[in-house]
MMTF fields as JSON, N, C-alpha, C and O atoms, coordinates in Angstrom:
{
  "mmtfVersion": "1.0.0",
  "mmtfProducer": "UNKNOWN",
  "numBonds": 503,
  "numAtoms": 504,
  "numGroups": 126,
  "numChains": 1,
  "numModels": 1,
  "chainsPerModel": [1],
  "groupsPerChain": [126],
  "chainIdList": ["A"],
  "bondAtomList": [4, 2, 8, 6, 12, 10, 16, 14, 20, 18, 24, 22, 28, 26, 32, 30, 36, 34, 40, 38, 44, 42, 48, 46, 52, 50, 56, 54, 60, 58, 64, 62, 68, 66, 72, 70, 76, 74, 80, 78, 84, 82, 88, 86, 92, 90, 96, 94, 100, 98, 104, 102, 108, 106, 112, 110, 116, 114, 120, 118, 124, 122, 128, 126, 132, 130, 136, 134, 140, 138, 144, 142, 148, 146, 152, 150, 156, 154, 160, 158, 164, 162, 168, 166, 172, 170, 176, 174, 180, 178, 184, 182, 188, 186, 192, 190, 196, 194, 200, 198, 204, 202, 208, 206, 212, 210, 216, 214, 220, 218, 224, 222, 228, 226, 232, 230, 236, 234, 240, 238, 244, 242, 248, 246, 252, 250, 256, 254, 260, 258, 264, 262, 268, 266, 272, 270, 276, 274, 280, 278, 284, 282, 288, 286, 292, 290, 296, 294, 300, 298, 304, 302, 308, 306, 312, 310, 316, 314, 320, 318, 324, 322, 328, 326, 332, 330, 336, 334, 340, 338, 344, 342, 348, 346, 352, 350, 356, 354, 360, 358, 364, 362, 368, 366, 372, 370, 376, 374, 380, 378, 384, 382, 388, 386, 392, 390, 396, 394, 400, 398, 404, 402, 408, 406, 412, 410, 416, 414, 420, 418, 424, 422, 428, 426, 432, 430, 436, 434, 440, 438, 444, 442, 448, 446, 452, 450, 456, 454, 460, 458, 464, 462, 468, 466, 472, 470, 476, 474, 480, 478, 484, 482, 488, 486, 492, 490, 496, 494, 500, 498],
  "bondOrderList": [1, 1, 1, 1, 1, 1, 1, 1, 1, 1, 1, 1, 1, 1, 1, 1, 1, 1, 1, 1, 1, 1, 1, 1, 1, 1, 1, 1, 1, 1, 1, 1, 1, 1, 1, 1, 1, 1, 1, 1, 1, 1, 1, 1, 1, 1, 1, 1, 1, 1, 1, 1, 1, 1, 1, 1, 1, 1, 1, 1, 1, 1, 1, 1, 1, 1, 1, 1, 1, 1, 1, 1, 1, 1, 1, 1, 1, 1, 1, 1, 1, 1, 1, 1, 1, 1, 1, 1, 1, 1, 1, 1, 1, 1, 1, 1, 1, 1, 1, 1, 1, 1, 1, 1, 1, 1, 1, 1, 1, 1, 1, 1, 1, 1, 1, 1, 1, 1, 1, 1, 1, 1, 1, 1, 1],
  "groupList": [{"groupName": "UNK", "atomNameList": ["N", "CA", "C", "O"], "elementList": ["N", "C", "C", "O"], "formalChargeList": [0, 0, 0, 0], "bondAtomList": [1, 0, 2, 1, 3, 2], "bondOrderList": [1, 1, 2], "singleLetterCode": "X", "chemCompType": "L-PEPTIDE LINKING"}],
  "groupTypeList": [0, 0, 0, 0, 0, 0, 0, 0, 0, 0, 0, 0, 0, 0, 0, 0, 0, 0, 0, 0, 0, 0, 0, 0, 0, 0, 0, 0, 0, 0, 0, 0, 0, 0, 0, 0, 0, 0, 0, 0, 0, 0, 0, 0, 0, 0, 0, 0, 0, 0, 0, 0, 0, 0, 0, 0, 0, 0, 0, 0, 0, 0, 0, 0, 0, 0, 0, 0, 0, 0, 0, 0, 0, 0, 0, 0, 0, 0, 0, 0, 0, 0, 0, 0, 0, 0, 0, 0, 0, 0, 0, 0, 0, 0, 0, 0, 0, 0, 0, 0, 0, 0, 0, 0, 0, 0, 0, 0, 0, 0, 0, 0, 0, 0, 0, 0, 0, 0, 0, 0, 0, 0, 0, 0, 0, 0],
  "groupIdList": [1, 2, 3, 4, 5, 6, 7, 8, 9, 10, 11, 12, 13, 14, 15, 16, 17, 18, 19, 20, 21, 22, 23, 24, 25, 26, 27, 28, 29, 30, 31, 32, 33, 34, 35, 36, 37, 38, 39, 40, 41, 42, 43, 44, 45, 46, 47, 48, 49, 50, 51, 52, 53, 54, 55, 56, 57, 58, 59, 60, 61, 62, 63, 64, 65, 66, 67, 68, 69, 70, 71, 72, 73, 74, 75, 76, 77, 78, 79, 80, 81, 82, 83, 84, 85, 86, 87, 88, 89, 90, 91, 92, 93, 94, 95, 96, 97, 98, 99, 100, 101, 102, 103, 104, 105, 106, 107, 108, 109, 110, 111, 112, 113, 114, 115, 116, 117, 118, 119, 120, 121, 122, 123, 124, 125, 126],
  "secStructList": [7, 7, 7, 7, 7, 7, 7, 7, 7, 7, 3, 3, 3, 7, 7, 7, 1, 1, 2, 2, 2, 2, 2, 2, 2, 2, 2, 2, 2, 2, 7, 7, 3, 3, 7, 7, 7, 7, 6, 6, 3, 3, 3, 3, 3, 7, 6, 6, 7, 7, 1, 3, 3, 3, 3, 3, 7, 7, 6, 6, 7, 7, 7, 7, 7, 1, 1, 7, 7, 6, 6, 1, 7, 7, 7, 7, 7, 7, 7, 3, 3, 3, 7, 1, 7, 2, 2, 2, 2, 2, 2, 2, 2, 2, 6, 6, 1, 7, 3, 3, 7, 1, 7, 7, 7, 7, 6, 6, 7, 7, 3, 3, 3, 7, 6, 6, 7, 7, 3, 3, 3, 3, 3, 7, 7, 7],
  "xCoordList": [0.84, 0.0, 0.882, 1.859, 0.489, 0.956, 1.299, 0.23, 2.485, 1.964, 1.317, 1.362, 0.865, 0.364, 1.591, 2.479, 1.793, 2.933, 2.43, 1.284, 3.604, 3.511, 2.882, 3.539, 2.027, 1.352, 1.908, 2.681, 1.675, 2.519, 2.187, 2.922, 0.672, 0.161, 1.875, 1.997, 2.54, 3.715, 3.401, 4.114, 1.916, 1.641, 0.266, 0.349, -0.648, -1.512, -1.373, -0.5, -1.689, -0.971, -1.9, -3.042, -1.598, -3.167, -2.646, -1.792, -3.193, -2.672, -2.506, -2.563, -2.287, -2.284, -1.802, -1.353, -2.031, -1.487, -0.264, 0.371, 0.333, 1.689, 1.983, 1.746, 2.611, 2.777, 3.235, 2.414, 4.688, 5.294, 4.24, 4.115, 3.382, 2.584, 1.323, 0.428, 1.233, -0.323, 0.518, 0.002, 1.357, 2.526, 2.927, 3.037, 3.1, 3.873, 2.43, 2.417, 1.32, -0.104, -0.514, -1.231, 0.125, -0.208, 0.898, 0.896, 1.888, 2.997, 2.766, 2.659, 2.688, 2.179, 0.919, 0.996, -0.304, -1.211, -0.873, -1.072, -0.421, -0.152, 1.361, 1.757, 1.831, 3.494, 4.194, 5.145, 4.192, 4.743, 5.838, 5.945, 7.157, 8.463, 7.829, 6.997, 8.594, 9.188, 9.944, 10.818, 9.75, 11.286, 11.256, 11.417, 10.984, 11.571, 10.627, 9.397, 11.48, 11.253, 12.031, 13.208, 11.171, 11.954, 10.69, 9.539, 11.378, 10.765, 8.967, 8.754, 7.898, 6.47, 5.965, 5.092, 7.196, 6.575, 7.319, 8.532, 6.613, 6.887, 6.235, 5.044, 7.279, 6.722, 6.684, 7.726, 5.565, 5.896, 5.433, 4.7, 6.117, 5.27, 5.95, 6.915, 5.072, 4.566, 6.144, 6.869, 6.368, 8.111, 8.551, 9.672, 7.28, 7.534, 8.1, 9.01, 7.583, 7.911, 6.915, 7.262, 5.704, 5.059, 4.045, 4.493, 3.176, 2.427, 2.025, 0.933, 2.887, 2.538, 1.237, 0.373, 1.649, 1.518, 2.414, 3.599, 1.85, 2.862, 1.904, 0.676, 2.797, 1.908, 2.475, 3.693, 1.813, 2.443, 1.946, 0.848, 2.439, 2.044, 1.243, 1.379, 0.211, -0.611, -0.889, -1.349, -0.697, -0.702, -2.252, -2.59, -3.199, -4.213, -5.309, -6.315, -4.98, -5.794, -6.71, -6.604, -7.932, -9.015, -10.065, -10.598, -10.169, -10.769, -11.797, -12.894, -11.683, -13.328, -14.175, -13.871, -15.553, -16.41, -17.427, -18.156, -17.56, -18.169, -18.915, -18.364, -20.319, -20.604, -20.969, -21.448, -20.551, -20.761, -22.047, -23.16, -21.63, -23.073, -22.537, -21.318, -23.41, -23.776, -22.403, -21.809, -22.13, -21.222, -19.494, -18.519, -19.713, -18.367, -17.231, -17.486, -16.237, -15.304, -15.742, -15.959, -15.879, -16.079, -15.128, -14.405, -15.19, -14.226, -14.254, -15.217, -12.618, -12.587, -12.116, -12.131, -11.667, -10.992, -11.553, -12.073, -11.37, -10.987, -10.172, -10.227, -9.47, -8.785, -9.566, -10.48, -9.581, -10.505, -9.417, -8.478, -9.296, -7.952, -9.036, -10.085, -8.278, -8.447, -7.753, -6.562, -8.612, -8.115, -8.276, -9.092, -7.68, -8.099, -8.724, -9.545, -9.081, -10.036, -10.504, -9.52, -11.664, -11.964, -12.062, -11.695, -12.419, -12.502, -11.058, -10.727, -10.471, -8.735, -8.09, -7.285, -8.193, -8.149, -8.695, -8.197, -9.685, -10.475, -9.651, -9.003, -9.502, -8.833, -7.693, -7.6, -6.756, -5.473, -5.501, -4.433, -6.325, -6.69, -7.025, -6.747, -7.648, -8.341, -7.185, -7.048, -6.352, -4.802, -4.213, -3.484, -4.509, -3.294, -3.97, -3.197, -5.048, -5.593, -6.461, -5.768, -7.391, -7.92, -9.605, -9.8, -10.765, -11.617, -12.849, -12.848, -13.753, -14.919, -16.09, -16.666, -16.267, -17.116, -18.986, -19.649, -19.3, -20.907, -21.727, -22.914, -21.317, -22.305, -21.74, -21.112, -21.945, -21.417, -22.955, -23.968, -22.224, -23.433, -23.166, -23.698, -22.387, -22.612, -22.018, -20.955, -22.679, -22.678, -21.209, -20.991, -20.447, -19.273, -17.826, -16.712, -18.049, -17.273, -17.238, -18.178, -16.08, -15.618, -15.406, -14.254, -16.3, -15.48, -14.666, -15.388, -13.386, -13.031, -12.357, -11.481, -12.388, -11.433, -9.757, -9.656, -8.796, -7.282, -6.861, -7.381, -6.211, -5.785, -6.194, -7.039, -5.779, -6.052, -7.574, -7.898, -8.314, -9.627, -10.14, -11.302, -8.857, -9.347, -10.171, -9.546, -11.288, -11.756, -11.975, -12.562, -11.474, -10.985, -11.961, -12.89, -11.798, -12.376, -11.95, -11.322, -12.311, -11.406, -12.475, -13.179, -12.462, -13.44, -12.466, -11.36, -13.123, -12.647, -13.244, -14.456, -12.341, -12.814, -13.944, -13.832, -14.921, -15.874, -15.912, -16.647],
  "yCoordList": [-1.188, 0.0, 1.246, 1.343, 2.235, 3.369, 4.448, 5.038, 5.23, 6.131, 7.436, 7.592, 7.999, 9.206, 10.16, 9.8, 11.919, 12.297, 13.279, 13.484, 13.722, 14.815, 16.262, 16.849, 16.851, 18.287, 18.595, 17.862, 20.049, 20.873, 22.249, 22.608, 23.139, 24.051, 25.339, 25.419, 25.846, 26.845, 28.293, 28.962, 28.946, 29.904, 30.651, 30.727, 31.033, 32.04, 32.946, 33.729, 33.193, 34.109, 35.431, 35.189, 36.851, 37.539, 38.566, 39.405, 38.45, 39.647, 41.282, 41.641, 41.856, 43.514, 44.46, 43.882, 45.415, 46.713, 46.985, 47.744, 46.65, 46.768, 45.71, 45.755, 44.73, 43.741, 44.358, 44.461, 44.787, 45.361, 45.985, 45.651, 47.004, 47.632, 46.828, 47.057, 45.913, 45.092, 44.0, 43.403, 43.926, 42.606, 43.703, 43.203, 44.868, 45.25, 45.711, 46.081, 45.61, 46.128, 44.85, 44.862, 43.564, 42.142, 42.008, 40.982, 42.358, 42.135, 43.099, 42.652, 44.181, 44.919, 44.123, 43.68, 44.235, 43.518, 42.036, 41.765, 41.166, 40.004, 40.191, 39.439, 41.168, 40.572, 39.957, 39.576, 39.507, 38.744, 38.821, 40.043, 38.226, 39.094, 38.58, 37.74, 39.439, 39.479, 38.395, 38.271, 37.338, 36.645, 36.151, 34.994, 37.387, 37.136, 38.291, 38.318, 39.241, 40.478, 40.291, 39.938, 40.59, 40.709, 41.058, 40.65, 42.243, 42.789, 42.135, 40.934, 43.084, 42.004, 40.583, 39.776, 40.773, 39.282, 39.218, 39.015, 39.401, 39.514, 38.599, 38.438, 38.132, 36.463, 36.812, 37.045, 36.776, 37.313, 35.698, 34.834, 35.706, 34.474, 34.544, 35.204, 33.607, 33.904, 33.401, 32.595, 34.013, 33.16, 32.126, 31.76, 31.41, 29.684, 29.334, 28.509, 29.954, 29.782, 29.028, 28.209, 29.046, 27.974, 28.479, 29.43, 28.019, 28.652, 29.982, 30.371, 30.895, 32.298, 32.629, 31.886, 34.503, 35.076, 35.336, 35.611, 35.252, 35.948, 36.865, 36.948, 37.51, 38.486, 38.809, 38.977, 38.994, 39.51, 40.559, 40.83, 41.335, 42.703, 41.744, 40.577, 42.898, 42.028, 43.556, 44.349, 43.977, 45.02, 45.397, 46.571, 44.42, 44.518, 43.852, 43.156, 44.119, 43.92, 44.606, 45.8, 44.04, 44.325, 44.373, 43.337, 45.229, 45.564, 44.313, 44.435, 43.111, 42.913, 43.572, 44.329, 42.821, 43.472, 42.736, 41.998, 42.941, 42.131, 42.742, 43.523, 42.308, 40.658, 41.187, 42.225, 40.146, 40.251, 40.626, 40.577, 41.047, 41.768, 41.389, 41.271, 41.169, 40.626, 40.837, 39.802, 41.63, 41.701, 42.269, 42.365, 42.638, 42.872, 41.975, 40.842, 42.338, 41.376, 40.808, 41.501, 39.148, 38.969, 38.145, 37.372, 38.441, 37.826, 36.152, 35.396, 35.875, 34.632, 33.733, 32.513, 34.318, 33.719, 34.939, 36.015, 34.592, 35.521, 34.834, 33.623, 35.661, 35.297, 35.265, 36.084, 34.679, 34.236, 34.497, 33.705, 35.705, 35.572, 35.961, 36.594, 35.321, 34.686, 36.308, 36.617, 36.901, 37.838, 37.386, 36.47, 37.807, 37.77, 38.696, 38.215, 40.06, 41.293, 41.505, 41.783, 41.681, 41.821, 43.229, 43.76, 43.975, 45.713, 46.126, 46.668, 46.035, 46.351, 45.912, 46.71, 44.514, 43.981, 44.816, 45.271, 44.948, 46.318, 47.368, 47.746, 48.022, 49.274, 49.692, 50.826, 48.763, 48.237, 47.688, 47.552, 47.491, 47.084, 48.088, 48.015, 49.17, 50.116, 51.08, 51.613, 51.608, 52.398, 51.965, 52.762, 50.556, 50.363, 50.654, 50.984, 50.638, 51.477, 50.049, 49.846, 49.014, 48.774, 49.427, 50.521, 48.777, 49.94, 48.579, 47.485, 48.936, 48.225, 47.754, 48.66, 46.903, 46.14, 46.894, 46.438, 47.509, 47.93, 46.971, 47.262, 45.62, 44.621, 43.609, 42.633, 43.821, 42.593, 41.299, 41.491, 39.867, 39.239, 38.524, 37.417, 38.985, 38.311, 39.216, 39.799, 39.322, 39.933, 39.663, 40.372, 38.701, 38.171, 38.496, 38.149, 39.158, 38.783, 40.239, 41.023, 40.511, 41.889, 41.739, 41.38, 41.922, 41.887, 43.139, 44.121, 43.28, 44.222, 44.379, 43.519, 44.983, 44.946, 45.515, 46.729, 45.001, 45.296, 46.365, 46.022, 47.383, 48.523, 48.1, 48.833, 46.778, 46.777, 46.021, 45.863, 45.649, 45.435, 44.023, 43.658, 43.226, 42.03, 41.824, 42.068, 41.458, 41.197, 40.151, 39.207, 40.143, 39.442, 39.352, 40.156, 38.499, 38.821, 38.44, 37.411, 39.316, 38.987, 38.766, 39.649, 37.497, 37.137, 36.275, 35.753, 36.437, 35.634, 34.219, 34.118, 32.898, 32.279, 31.57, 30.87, 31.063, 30.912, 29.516, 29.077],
  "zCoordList": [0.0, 0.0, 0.0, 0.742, -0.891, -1.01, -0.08, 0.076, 0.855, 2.375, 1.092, -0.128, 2.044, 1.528, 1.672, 2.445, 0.676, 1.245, 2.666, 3.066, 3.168, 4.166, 3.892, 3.032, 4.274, 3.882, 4.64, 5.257, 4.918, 6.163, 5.259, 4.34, 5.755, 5.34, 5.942, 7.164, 5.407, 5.349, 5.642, 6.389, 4.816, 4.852, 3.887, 2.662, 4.462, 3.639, 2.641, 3.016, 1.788, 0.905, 0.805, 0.418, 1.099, 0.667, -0.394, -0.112, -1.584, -2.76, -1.773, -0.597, -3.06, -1.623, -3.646, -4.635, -3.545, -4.077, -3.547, -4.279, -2.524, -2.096, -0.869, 0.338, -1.735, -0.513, 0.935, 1.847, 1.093, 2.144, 3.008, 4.186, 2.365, 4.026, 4.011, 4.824, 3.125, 3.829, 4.819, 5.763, 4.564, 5.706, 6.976, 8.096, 6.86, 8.135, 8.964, 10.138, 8.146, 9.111, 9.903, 10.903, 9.227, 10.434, 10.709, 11.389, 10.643, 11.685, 12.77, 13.912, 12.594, 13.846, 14.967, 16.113, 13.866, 14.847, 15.333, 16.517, 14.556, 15.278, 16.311, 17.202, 15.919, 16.84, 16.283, 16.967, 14.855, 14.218, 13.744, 13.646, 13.202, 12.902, 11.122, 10.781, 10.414, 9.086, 9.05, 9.908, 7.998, 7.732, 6.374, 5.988, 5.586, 4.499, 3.529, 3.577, 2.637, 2.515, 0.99, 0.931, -0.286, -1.537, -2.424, -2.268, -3.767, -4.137, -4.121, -4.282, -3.917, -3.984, -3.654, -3.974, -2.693, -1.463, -0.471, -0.537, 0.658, 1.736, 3.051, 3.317, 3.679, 4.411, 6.402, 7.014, 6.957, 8.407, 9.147, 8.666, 10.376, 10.97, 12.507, 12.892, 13.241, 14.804, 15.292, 14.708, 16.319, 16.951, 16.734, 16.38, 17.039, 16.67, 15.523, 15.443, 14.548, 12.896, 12.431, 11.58, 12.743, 12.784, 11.207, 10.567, 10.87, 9.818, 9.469, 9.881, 8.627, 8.961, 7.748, 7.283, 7.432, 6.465, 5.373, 5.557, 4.179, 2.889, 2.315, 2.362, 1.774, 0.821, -0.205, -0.14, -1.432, -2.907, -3.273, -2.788, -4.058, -5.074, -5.991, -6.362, -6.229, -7.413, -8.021, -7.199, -9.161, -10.085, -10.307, -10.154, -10.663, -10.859, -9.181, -9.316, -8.353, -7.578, -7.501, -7.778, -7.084, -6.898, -5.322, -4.922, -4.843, -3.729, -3.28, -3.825, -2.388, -2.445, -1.189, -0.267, -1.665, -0.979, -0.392, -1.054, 1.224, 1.923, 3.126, 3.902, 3.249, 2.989, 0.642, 0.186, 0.008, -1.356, -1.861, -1.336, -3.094, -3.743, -5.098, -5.224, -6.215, -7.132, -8.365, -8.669, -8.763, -9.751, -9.394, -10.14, -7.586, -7.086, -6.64, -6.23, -6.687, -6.439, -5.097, -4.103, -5.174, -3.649, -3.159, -3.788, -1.537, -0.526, -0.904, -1.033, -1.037, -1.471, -0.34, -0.502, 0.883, 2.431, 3.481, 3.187, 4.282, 5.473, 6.673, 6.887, 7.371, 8.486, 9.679, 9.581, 10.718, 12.156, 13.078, 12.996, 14.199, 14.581, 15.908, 16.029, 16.645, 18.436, 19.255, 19.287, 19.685, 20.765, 22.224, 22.326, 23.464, 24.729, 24.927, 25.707, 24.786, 24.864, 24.03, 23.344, 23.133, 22.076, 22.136, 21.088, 22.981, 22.898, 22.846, 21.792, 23.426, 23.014, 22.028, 21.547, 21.369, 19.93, 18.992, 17.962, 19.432, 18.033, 18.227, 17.251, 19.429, 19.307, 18.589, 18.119, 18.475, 18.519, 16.934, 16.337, 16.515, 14.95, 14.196, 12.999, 14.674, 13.961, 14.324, 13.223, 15.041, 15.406, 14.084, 13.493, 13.468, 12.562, 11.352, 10.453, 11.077, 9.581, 10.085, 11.082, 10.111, 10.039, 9.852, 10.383, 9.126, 9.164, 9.634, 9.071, 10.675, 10.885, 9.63, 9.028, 9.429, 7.926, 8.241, 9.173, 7.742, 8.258, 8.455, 8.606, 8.502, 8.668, 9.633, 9.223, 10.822, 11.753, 12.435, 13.107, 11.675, 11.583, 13.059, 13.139, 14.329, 15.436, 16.337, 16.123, 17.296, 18.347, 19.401, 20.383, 19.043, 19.838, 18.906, 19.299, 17.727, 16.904, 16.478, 16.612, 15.963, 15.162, 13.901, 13.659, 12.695, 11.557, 10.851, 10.674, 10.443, 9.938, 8.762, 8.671, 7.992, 6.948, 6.633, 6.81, 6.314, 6.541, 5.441, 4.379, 5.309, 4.596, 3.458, 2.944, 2.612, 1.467, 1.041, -0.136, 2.042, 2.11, 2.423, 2.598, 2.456, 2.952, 4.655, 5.687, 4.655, 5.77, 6.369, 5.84, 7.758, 9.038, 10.15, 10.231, 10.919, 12.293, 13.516, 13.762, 14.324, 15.925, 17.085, 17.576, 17.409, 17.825, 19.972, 20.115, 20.625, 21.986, 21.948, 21.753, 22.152, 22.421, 23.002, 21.995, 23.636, 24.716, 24.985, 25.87]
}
C-alpha cells in the first residue's frame, strides 16, 4: 500500500497593491516578525515559525467586498484571529488602519477589513 505524502500548510498568501505595508499592518497587529522580505513578497510568521503570512504585489488587484453583492469582487478567504479582549483587539486594529465592515453578523465577533480590504475577524474564544 501506497503512504500518503507529508502536507505541512507553510503559509496564507493575501494579494495587496503593495505587498510590504499590507505585511507590516499584520505584523504589527499580530506581533509577528518578518522573515523574508523581496521585491512584492513579503513572508511574516509567529516566533515559533510555525504557519505564517505571505503576501504579494498584485498590479491589478481588486478591492473585495463584503458581505458580497452581485457583480463585485467577492471575498474569497478571510482570516478568524483569536483575541483575549476583544474591545482592546479592536482598538489596537483600527490604530493600525484597520476599518470596521458595516455589517457585523454576530454579536461576539468583530469583523473588519485590513488597509487593502481584505476582511478578518477577531473574535474571543468561549
Amino acid at each position: 500500500m501506497k503512504t500518503q505524502p507529508c502536507f505541512t500548510l507553510a503559509a496564507t498568501t493575501l494579494d495587496a497593491p503593495n505587498a510590504l505595508e499590507l505585511a507590516r499592518f499584520y505584523q504589527s497587529l499580530l506581533g509577528w516578525l518578518m522573515v523574508r522580505e523581496e521585491p512584492g513578497w513579503v513572508e511574516i510568521a509567529p516566533p515559533d515559525r510555525s504557519a505564517g503570512l505571505s503576501f504579494q504585489t498584485e498590479p491589478f488587484f481588486t478591492r473585495p467586498r463584503w458581505p458580497s453583492r452581485g457583480s463585485e469582487q467577492q471575498m474569497m478567504m478571510h482570516l478568524d484571529i483569536e483575541v483575549n479582549d476583544l474591545s482592546s483587539a479592536l482598538g489596537h486594529a483600527l490604530a493600525l488602519g484597520a476599518t470596521m465592515a458595516d455589517f457585523q453578523p454576530q454579536s461576539d465577533v468583530r469583523v473588519l477589513c485590513d488597509p487593502a480590504g481584505h476582511p478578518f475577524c477577531l473574535f474571543v474564544r468561549t
